[in-house]
Structure formats: C-alpha cells, structure tokens
C-alpha positions in Angstrom: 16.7 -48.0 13.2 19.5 -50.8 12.2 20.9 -51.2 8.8 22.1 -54.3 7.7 24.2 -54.0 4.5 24.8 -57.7 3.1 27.6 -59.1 1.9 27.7 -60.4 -1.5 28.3 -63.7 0.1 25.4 -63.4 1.8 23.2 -62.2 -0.4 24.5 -65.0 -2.8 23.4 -67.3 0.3 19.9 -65.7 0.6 19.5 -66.6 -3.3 20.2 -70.4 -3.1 18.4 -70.5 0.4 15.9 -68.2 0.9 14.6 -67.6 4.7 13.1 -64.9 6.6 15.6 -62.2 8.0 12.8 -60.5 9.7 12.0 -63.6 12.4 15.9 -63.8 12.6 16.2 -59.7 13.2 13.0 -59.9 15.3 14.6 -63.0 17.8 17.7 -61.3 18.2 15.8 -57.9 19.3 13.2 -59.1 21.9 16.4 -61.2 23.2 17.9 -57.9 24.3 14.2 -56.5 25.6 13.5 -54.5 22.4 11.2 -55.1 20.2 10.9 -55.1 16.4 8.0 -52.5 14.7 8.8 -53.6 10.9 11.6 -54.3 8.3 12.5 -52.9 5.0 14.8 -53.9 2.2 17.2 -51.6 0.0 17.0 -53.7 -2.8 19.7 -51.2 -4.8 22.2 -50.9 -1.9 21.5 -54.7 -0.8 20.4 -53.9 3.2 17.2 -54.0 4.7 16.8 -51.7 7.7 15.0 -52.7 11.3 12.9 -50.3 12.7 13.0 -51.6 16.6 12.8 -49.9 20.1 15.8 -50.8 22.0 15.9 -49.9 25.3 18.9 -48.6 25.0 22.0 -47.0 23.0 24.1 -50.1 24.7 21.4 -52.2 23.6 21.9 -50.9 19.8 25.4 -51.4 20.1 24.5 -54.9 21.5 22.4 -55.4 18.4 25.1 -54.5 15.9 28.1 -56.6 17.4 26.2 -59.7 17.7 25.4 -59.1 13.7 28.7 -57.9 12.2 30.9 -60.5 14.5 29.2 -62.8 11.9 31.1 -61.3 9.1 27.8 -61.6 7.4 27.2 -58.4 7.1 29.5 -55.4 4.7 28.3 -53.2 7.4 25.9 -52.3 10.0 24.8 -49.0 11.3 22.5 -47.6 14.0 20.6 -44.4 13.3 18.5 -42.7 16.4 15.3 -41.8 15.0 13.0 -39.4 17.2 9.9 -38.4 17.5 8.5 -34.6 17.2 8.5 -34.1 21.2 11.7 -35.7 21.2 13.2 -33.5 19.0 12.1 -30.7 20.4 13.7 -31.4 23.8 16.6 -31.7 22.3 16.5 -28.7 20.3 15.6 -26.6 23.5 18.6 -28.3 25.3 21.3 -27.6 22.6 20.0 -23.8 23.3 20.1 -23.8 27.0 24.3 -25.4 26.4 25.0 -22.8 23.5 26.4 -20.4 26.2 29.1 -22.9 27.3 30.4 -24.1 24.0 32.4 -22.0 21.9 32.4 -22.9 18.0 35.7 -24.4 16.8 37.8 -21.8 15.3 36.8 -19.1 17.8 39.5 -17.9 18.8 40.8 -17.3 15.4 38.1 -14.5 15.0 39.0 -11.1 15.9 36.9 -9.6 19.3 35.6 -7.2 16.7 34.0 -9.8 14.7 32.8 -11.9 17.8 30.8 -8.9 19.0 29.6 -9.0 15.8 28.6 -13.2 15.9 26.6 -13.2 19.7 23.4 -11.8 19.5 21.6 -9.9 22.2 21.5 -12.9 24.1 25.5 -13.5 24.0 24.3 -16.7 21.5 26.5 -17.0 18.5 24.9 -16.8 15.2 25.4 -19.0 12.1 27.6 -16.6 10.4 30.9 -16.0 10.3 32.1 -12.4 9.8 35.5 -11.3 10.2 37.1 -15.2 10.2 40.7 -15.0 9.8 
C-alpha cells in the first residue's frame, strides 16, 4: 500500500482542476509491472492511499521516488501489507532466528536474571527481570 500525502499546493491544484489520481496512480504502477487493486482518499489528512502489487520492494521504492521527485507530494510512504499465510511465515521465521539475536541491552542484565528471561527452549521471553 502507497500513501500519497498532498501538498496544499496540490490539493489547491486538484480544486481548480479536478482530474482522476487513480488513472494517473494506476499508469505509473503497471509501468513498473504492478498493478493497481483500488484507491482510497483520507479526506482529513489530505492523501489517498494505493493498494497495488508491486513486484517488488525496489519496485515500491521506484513508485515513491518517481512521485515525491515531483515535490507534489508532503510525503509518501510504502507500507507492506500481508496476507494471513504470509504472516505466518514470517512469524515462524522470526522464531526459528530468535536463538541468534540477542535483545539490545542484554548484556546489561545480570546472568542471574538471563537464566531467568530464556525459557526451556533457551528463547528469551518478553519480560525483563533483573534489568540494571
């Protein structure tokens, strides 16, 4: 999903000439070999998001710099929406890595307390007992 946040300019454009962002958002996406599923405006916070498939992140980034080098735009952002299955892989891979990664401010908690943290599995938990 792409968020476009207009500028006032813009928007002040859009007002005097009205025209339709969602064959301009939809060009620019099948350009790059996405494709564009719908389009929604934030009427409060003046930006209308695109819900595309990219096929890429590079793609997405591709996306965004050809908008905001318009100066068009206040801002625009690129948020990775997944589906359930999706999700769950990466759920199951953050717990296959947890053994590798060691939570910032580790070593700031005595051995005692990081007993105390891994579970059976050597995992650490969420809490936080004995921090220093």
């Amino acid at each position: 999903m792409i968020k476009f946040t207009y500028s006032s300019g813009s928007l002040a454009r859009m007002v005097k000439v009205t025209d339709d962002r969602t064959t301009a958002v939809r060009s620019l996406v099948e350009s790059l070999g996405g494709s564009l599923e719908s389009m929604y405006w934030d009427v409060q916070n003046c930006a209308s998001y695109a819900i595309a498939d990219l096929p890429d992140p590079v793609t997405a980034v591709a996306v965004m710099t050809a908008t905001a080098r318009t100066g068009a735009f206040a801002g625009v952002e690129a948020l990775v929406l997944l589906t359930e299955a999706q999700m769950h892989d990466a759920l199951v891979l953050a717990k296959d890595c947890a053994q590798v990664f060691d939570p910032p401010g580790s070593a700031a908690i005595d051995p005692g307390a990081r007993a105390e943290m891994a579970g059976p599995d050597g995992r650490w938990s969420a809490e936080v007992p004995g921090a220093r």
